[in-house]
LUMKOLPA-534171 format. One record per residue (C-alpha): x, y, z; residue in one letter. Coordinates in nm, 2 decimals. Example, Ala and Ser with C-alpha at 12.3 -4.5 7.8 and 13.67 -1.06 7.14 Angstrom:
BEGIN
<r px="1.23" py="-0.45" pz="0.78" residuo="a"/>
<r px="1.37" py="-0.11" pz="0.71" residuo="s"/>
This chain:
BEGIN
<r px="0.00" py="0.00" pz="0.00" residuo="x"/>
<r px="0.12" py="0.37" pz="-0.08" residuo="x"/>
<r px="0.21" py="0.58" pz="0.21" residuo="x"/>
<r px="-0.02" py="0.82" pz="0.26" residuo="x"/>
<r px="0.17" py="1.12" pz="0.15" residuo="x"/>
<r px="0.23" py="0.92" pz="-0.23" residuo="x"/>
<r px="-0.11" py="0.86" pz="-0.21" residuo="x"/>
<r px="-0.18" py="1.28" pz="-0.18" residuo="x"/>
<r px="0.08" py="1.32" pz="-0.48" residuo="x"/>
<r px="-0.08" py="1.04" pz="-0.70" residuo="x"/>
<r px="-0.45" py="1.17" pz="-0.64" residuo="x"/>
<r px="-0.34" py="1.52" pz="-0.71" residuo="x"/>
<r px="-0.14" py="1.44" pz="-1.01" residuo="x"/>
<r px="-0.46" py="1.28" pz="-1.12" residuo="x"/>
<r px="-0.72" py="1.59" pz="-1.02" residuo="x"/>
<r px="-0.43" py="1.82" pz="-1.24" residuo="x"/>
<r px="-0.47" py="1.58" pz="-1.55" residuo="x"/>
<r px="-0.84" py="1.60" pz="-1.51" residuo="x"/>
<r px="-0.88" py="1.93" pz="-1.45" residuo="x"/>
<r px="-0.59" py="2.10" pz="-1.65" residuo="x"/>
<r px="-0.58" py="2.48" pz="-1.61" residuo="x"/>
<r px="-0.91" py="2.52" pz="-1.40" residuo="x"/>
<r px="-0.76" py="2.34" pz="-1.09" residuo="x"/>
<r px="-0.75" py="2.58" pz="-0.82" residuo="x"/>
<r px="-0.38" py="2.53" pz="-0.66" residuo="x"/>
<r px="-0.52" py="2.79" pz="-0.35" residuo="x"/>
<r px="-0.78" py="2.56" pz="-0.27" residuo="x"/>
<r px="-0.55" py="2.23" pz="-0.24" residuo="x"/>
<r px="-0.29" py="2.41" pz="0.00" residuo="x"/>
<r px="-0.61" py="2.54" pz="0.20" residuo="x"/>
<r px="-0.70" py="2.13" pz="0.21" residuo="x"/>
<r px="-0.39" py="2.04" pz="0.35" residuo="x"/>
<r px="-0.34" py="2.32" pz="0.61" residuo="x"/>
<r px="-0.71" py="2.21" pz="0.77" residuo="x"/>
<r px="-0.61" py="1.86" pz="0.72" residuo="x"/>
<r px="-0.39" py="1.90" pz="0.98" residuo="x"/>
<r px="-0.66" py="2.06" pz="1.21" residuo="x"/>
<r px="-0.80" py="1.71" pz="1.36" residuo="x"/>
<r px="-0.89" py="1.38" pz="1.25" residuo="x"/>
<r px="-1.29" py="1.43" pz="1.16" residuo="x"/>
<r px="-1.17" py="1.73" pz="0.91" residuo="x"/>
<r px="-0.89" py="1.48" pz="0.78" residuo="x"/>
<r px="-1.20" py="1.20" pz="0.73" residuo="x"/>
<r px="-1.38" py="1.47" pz="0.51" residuo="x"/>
<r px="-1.09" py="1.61" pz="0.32" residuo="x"/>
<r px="-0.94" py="1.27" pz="0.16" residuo="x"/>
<r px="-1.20" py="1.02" pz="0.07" residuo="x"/>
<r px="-0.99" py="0.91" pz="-0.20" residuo="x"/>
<r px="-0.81" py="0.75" pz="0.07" residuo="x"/>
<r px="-1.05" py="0.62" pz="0.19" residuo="x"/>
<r px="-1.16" py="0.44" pz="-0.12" residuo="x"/>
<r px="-0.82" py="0.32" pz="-0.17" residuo="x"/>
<r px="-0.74" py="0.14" pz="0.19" residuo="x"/>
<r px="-1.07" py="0.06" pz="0.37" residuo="x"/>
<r px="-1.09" py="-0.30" pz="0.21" residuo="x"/>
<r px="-0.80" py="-0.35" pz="0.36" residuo="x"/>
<r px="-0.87" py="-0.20" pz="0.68" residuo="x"/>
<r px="-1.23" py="-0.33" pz="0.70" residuo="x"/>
<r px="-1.20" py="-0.67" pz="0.51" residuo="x"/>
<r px="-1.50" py="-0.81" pz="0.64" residuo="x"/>
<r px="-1.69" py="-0.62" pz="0.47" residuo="x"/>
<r px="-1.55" py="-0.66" pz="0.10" residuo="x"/>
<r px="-1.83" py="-0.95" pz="0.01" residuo="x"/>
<r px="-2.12" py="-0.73" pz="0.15" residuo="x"/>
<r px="-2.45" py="-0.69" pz="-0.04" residuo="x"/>
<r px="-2.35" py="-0.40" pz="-0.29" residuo="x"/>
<r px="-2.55" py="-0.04" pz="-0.38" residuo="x"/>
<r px="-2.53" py="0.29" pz="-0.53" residuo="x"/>
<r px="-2.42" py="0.42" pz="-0.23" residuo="x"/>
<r px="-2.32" py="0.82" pz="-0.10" residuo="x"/>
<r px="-1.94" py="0.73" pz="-0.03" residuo="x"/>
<r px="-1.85" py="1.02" pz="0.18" residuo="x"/>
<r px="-2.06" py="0.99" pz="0.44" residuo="x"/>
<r px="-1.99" py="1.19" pz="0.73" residuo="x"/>
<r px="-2.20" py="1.37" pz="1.03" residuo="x"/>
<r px="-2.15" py="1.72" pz="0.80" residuo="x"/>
<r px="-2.33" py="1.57" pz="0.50" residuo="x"/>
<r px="-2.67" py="1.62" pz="0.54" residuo="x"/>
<r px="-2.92" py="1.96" pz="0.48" residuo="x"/>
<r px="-3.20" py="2.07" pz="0.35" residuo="x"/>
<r px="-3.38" py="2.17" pz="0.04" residuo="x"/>
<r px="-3.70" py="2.24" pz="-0.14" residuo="x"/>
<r px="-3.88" py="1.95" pz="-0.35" residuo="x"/>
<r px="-4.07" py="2.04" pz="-0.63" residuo="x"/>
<r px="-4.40" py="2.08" pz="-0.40" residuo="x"/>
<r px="-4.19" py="2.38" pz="-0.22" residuo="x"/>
<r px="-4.14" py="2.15" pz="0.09" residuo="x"/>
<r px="-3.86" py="2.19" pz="0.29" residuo="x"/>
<r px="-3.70" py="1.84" pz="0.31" residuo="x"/>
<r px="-3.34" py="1.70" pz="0.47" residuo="x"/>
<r px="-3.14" py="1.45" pz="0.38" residuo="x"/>
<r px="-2.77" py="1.35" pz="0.29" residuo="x"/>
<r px="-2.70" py="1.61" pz="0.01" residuo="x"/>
<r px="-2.33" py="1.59" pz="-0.12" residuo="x"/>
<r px="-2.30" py="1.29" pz="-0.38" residuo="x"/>
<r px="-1.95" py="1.37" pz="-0.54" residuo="x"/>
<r px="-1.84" py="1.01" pz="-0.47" residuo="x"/>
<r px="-2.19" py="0.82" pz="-0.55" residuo="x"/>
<r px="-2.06" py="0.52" pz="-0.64" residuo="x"/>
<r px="-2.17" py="0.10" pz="-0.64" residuo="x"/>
<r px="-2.03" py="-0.04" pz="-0.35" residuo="x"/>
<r px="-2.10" py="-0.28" pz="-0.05" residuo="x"/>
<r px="-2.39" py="-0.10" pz="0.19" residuo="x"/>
<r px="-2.18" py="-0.17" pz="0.49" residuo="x"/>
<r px="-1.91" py="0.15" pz="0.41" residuo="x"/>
<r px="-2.13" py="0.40" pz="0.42" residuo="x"/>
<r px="-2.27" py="0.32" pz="0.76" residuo="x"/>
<r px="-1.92" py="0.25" pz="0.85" residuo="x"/>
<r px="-1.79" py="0.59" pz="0.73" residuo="x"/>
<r px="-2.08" py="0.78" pz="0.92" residuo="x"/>
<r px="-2.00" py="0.59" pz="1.26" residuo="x"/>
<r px="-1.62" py="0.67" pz="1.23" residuo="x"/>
<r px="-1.64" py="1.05" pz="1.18" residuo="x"/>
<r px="-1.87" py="1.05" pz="1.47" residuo="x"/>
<r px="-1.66" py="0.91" pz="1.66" residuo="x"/>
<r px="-1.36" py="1.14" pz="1.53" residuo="x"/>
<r px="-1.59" py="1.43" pz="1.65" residuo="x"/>
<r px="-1.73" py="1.34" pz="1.88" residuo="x"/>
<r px="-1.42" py="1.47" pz="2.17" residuo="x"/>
<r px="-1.32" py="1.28" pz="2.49" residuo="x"/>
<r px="-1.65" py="1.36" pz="2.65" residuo="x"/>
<r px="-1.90" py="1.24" pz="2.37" residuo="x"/>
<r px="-2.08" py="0.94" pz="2.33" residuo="x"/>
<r px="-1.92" py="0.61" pz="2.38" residuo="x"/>
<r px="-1.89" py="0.37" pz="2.00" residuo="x"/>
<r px="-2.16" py="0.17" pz="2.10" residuo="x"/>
<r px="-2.44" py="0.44" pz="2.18" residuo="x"/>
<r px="-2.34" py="0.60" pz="1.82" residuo="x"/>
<r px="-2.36" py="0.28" pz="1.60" residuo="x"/>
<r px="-2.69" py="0.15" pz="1.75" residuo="x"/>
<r px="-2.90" py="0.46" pz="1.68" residuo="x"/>
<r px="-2.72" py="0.47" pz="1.29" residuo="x"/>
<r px="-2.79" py="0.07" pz="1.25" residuo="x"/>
<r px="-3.17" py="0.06" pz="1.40" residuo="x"/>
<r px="-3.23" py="0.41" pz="1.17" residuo="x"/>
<r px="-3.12" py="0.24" pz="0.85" residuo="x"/>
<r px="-3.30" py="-0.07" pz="0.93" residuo="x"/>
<r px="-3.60" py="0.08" pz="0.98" residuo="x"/>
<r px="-3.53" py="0.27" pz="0.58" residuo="x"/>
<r px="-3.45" py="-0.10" pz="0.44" residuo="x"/>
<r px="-3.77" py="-0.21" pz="0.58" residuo="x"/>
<r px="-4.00" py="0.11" pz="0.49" residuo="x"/>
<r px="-3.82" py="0.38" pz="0.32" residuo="x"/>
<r px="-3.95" py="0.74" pz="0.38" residuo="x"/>
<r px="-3.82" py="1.06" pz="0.26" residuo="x"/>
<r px="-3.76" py="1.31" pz="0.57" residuo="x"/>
<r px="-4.03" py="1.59" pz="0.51" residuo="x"/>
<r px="-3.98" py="1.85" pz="0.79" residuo="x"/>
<r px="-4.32" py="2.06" pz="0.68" residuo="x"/>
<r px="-4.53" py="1.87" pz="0.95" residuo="x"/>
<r px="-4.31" py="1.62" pz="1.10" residuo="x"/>
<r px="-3.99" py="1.66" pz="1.29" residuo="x"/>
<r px="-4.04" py="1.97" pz="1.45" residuo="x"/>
<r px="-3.70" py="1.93" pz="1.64" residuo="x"/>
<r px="-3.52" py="1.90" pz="1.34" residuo="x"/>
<r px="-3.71" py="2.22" pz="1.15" residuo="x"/>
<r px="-3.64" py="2.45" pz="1.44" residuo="x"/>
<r px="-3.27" py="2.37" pz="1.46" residuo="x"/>
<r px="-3.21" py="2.42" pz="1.12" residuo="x"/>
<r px="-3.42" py="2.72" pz="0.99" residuo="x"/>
<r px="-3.20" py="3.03" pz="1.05" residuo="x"/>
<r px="-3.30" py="3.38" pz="1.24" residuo="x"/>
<r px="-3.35" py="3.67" pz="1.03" residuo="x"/>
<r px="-3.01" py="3.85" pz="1.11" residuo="x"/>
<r px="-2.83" py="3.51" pz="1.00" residuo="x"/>
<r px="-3.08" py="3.50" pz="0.62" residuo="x"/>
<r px="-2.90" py="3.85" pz="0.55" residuo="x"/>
<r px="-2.55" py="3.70" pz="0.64" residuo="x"/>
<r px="-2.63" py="3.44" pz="0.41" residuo="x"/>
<r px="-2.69" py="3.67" pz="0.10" residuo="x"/>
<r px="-2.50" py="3.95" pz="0.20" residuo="x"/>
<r px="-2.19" py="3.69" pz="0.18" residuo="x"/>
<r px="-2.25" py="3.61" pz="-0.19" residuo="x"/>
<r px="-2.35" py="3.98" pz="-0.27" residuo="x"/>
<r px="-1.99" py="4.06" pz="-0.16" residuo="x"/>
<r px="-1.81" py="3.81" pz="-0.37" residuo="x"/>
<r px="-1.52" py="3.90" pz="-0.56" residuo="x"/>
<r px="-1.47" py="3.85" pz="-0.93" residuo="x"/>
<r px="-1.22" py="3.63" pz="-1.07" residuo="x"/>
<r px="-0.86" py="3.69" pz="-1.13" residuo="x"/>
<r px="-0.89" py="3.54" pz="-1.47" residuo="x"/>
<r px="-1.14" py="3.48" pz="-1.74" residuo="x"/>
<r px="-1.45" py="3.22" pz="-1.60" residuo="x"/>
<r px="-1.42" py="2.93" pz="-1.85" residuo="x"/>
<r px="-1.75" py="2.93" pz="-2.06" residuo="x"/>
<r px="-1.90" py="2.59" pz="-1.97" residuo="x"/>
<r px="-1.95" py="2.73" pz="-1.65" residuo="x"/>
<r px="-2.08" py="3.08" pz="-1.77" residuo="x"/>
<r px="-2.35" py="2.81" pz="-1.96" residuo="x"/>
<r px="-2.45" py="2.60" pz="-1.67" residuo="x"/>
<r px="-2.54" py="2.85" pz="-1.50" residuo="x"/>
<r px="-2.76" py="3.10" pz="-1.70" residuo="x"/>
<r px="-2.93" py="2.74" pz="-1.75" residuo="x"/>
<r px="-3.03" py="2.69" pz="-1.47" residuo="x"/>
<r px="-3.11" py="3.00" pz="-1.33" residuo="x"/>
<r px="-3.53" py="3.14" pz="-1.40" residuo="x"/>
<r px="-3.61" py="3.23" pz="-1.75" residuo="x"/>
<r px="-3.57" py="3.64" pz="-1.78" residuo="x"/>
<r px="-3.31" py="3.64" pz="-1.52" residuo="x"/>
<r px="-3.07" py="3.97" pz="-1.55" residuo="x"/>
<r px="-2.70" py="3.95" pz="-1.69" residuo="x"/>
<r px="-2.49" py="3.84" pz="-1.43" residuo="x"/>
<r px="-2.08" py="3.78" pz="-1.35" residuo="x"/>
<r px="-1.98" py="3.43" pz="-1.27" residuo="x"/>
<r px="-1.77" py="3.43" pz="-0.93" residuo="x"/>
<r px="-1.57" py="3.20" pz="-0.79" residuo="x"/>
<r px="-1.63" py="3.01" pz="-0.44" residuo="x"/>
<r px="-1.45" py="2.81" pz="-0.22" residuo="x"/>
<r px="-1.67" py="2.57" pz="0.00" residuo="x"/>
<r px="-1.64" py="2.24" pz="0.11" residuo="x"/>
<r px="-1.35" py="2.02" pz="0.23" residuo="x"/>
<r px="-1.32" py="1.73" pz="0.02" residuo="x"/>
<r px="-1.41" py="1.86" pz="-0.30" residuo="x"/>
<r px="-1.11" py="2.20" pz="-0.22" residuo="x"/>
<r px="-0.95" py="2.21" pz="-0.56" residuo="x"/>
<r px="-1.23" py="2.17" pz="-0.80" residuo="x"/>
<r px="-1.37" py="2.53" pz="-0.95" residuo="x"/>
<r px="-1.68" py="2.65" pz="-0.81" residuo="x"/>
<r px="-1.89" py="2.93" pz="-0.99" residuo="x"/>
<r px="-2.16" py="3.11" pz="-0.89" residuo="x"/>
<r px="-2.42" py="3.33" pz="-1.00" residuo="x"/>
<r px="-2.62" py="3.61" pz="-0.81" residuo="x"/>
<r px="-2.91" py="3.80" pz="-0.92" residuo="x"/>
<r px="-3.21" py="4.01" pz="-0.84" residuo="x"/>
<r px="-3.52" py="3.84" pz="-1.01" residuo="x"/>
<r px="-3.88" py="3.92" pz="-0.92" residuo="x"/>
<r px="-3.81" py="4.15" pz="-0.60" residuo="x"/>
<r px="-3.54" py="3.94" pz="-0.48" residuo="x"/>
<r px="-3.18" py="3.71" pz="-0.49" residuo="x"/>
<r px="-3.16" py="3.42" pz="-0.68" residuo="x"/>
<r px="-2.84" py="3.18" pz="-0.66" residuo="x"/>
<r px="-2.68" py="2.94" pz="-0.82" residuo="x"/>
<r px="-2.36" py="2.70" pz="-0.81" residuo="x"/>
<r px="-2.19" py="2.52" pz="-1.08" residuo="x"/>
<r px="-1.88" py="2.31" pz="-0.98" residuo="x"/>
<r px="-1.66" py="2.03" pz="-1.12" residuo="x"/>
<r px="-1.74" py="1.70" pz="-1.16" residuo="x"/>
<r px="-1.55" py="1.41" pz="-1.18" residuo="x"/>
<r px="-1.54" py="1.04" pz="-1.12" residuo="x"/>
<r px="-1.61" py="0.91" pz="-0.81" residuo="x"/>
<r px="-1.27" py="0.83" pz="-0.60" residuo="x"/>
<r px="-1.44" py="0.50" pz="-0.52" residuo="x"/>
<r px="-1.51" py="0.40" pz="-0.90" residuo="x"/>
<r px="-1.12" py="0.54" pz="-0.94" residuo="x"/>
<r px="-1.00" py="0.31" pz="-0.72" residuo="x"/>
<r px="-1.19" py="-0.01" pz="-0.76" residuo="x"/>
<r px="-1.36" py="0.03" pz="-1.14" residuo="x"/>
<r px="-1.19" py="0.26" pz="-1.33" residuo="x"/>
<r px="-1.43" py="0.18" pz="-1.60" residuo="x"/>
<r px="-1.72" py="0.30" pz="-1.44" residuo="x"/>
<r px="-1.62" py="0.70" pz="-1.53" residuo="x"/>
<r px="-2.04" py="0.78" pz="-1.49" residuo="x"/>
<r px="-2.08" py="1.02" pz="-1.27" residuo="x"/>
<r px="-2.38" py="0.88" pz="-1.02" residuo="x"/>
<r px="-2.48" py="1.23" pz="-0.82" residuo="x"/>
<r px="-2.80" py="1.24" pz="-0.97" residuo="x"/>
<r px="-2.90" py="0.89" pz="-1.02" residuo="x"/>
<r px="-2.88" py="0.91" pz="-0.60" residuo="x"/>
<r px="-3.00" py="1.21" pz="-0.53" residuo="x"/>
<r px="-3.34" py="1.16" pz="-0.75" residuo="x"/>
<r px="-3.35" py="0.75" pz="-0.60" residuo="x"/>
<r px="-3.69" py="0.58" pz="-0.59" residuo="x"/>
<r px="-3.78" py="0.69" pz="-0.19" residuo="x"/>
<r px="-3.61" py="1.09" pz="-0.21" residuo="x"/>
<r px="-3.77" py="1.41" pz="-0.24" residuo="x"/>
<r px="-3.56" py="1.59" pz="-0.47" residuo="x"/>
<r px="-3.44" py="1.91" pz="-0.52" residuo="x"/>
<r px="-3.57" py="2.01" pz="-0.89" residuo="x"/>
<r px="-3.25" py="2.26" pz="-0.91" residuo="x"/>
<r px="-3.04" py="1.98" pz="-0.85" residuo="x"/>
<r px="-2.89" py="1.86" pz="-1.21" residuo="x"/>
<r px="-2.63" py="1.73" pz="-1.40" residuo="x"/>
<r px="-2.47" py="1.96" pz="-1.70" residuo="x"/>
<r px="-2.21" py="1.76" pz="-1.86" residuo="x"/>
<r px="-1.95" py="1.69" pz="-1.58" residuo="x"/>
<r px="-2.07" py="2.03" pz="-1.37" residuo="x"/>
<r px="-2.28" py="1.99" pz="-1.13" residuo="x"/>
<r px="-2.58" py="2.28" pz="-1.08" residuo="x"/>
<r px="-2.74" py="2.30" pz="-0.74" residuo="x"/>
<r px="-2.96" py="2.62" pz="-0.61" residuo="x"/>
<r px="-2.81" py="2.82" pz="-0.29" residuo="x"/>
<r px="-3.05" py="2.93" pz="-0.01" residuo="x"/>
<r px="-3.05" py="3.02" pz="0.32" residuo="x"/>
<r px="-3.33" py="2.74" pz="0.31" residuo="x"/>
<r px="-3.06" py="2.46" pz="0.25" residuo="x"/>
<r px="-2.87" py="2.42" pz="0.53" residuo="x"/>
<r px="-2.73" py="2.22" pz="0.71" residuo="x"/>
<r px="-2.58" py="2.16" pz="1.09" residuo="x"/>
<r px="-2.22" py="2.18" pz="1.17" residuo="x"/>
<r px="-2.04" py="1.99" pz="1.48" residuo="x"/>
<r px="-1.84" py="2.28" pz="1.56" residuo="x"/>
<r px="-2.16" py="2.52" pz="1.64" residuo="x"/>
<r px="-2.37" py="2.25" pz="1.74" residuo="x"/>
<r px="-2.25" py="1.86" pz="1.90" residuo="x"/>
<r px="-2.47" py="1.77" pz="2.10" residuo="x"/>
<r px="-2.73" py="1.77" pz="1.81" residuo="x"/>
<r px="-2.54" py="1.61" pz="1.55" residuo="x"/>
<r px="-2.40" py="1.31" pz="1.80" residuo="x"/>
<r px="-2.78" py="1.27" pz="2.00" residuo="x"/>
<r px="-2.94" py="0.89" pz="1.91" residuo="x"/>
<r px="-3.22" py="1.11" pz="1.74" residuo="x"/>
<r px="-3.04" py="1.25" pz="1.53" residuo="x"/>
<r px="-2.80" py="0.97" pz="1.43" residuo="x"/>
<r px="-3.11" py="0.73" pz="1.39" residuo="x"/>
<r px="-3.20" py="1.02" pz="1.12" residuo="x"/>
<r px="-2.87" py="0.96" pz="0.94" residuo="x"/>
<r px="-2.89" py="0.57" pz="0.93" residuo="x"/>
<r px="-3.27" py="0.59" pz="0.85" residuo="x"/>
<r px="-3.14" py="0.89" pz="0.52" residuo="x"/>
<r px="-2.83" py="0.65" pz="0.45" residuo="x"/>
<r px="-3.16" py="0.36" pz="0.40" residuo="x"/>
<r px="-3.34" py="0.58" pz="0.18" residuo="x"/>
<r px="-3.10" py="0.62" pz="-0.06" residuo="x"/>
<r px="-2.98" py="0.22" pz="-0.08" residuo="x"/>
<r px="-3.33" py="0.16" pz="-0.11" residuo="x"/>
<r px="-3.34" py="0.32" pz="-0.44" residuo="x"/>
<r px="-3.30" py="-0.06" pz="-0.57" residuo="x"/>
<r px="-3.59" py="-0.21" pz="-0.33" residuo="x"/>
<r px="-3.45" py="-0.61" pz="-0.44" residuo="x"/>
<r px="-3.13" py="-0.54" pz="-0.23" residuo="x"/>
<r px="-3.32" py="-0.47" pz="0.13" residuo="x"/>
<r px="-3.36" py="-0.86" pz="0.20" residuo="x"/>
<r px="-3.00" py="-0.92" pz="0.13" residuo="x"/>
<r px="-2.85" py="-0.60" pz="0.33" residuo="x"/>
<r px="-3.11" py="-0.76" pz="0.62" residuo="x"/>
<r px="-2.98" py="-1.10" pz="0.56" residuo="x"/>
<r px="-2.63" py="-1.02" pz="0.62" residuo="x"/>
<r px="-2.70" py="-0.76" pz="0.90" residuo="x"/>
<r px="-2.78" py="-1.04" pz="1.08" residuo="x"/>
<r px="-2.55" py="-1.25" pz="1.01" residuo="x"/>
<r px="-2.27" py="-1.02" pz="1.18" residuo="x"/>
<r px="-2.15" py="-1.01" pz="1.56" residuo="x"/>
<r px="-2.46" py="-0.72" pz="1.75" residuo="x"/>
<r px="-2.10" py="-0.51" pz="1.74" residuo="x"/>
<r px="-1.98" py="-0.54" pz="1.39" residuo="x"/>
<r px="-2.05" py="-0.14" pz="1.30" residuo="x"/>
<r px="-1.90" py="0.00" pz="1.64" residuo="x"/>
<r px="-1.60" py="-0.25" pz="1.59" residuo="x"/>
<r px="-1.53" py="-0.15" pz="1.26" residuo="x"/>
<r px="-1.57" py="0.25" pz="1.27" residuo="x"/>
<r px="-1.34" py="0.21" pz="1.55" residuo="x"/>
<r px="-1.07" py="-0.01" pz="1.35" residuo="x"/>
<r px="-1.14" py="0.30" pz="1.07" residuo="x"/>
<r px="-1.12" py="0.56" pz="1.32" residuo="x"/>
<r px="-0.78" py="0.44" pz="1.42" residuo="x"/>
<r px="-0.67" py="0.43" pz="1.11" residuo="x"/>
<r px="-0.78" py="0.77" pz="1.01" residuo="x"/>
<r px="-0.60" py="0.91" pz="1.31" residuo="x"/>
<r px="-0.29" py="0.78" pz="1.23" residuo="x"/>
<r px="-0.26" py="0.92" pz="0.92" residuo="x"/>
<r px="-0.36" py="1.28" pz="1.06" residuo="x"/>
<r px="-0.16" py="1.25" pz="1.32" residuo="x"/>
<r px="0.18" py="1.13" pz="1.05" residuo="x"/>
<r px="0.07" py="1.43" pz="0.82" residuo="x"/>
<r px="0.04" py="1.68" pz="1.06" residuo="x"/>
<r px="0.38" py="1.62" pz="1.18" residuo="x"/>
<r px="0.56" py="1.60" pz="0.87" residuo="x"/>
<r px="0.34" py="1.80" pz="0.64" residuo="x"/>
C-alpha cells in the first residue's frame, strides 16, 4: 500500500490531468493546512483514501451486499432543500463520490467521523452505531423521505435560521469578488441554465466551499429576479474516487441517479450539465455543523435520522433490502462499532503522521 503522503501526490497528479488549467492550486494548499486541524476534518478532506485502503482495513466487509451508495458519508453531510412541492426536506445532500459499492461503508464511514468528532467527552462507539444501524433498518424495511413541513419539528427548528443570520447568508455572496482570470464558458452556460427564464446579466464568481471537493472550480451566480436574490452554483465533476480506485471503468458520474432515488424528495434545481454539477443556494438549504452544534449532530435522534437517510438512498434498488437484512444479521450485535473504530484508528494515524511532517 502507498504511504499516505504518495497517495496525496498520486490523487493530485490525477485531479491536475483531469482538471488541467481550472484546478485551483489555493484551494489544495487550504486542504492540506485544515487537514492537519484534527482527525474528523482529515476524514472529510481525503475520501480518495479512503476508497483506496478501507478493504483493507475493513475486510469483512468486501463481500457485503452491494449499492449505489453516497461514499463520503460523514455527520457534516446532510441539509435541506426544497422539492418540487416547495417542501422543505433534509437528507444527505453531497454525492460527489456516488458510487456502487457494499452497503456496509457507508454506515461504516458515518459511525467513524462521529466518533472522530465526537471529543473525549461524547458518546461512547456503541451508543453512536446503535441509533445509525436501528435508523437504517428501519429505511431498508419502509423507506420514507424526511419531510420536515409537518413532521420533525426538532429537526425544523434547529435548522431554519434567524432573520439576522438569512441577511449574512446573502449578503456573503452579494460581496463576492470577481475572478482573477477569465470564467471558463462551460460554467458561464450552466449556469444562465439553470437560473429562471428572464433572469438579469450576471458575472460568474468563484467560491470556495467544502473540504473534500477543495481544488475543484466553483462558480456562482447572483441575481435580483422578481423582487429578490436568486443563486446558483456550478462546480466540477469528476469520477467518483471509489469507481477510481476499484472500477476505473465506471467514469459515470452517479450524483443524480442518487440524489433523484426511488424513496427521495428531490431538489428540482439539482442537475447534472455535462461533468458540472448545478445546485440552487439558499438560506433554506442548510445544514448543521459539529463545531456550532455537537450535542445535536451526536444525539441517538439524530444519528437514527442519518442511518434511516443513508436507508433511503440504498433503497433506491428495493431487491437489495432482504440481502442487506440478511447479512446484518449474520454479523456479531457489534460489527458497525468494531469496525468504525478499527477505521477511526486508522484515520487518526494518518492525521496524526501528516500533521507532523506536512
Amino acid at each position: 500500500m502507498a504511504t499516505f503522503s504518495q497517495s496525496v501526490q498520486a490523487y493530485e497528479a490525477w485531479l491536475r490531468q483531469q482538471l488541467g488549467s481550472d484546478l485551483v492550486e489555493n484551494d489544495l494548499a487550504r486542504k492540506h493546512a485544515k487537514m492537519k486541524t484534527n482527525g474528523f476534518v482529515f476524514l472529510r478532506a481525503t475520501y480518495w483514501r479512503w476508497a483506496e485502503t478501507i478493504l483493507d482495513v475493513c475486510p469483512d466487509f468486501k463481500a457485503a451486499p452491494q449499492v449505489l451508495a453516497i461514499g463520503d458519508t460523514h455527520l457534516e453531510n446532510f441539509g435541506t432543500w426544497r422539492d418540487a412541492e416547495g417542501r422543505l426536506v433534509w437528507g444527505a445532500n453531497d454525492f460527489d463520490d456516488a458510487a456502487v459499492m457494499p452497503y456496509a461503508f457507508d454506515l461504516i464511514r458515518l459511525t467513524a467521523s462521529a466518533l472522530l468528532a465526537r471529543g473525549s467527552d461524547g458518546p461512547a462507539a456503541h451508543a453512536i452505531a446503535e441509533p445509525i444501524l436501528t435508523g437504517y433498518r428501519r429505511a431498508i424495511a419502509a423507506p420514507m423521505p424526511v419531510i420536515l413541513e409537518r413532521d420533525h419539528k426538532w429537526l425544523r427548528k434547529a435548522l431554519l435560521l434567524p432573520d439576522a443570520e438569512r441577511k449574512e447568508f446573502w449578503d456573503k455572496f452579494a460581496s463576492l469578488r470577481p475572478a482573477e482570470k477569465p470564467v471558463p464558458a462551460a460554467y458561464h452556460r450552466a449556469l444562465e441554465a439553470a437560473l429562471p427564464s428572464n433572469s438579469p446579466a450576471f458575472v460568474p464568481k468563484p467560491r470556495t466551499a467544502g473540504t473534500g471537493s477543495l481544488g475543484r472550480p466553483r462558480f456562482v451566480a447572483y441575481v435580483d429576479w422578481q423582487g429578490g436574490p436568486v443563486l446558483r452554483e456550478a462546480k466540477a465533476m469528476l469520477q467518483s474516487a471509489w469507481s477510481l480506485a476499484h472500477n476505473p471503468a465506471d467514469r459515470a458520474i452517479h450524483a443524480v441517479d442518487i440524489a433523484a432515488g426511488r424513496m427521495r424528495c428531490a431538489d428540482p434545481h439539482y442537475e447534472l450539465q455535462g461533468s458540472i454539477l448545478v445546485r440552487r443556494l439558499s438560506p433554506n438549504s442548510t445544514k448543521i455543523e459539529i463545531d456550532r452544534n455537537p450535542g445535536l449532530l451526536l444525539s441517538p435522534d439524530m444519528l437514527d435520522l442519518m442511518g434511516f437517510e443513508i436507508g433511503n438512498c440504498h433503497a433506491s434498488d428495493p431487491s437489495v433490502g432482504p440481502a442487506i437484512e440478511q447479512d446484518i444479521k449474520a454479523r456479531s450485535g457489534t460489527w458497525l462499532s468494531d469496525a468504525a473504530k478499527v477505521a477511526a484508528a486508522a484515520i487518526t494515524s494518518e492525521q496524526k503522521t501528516w500533521s507532523q511532517t506536512a
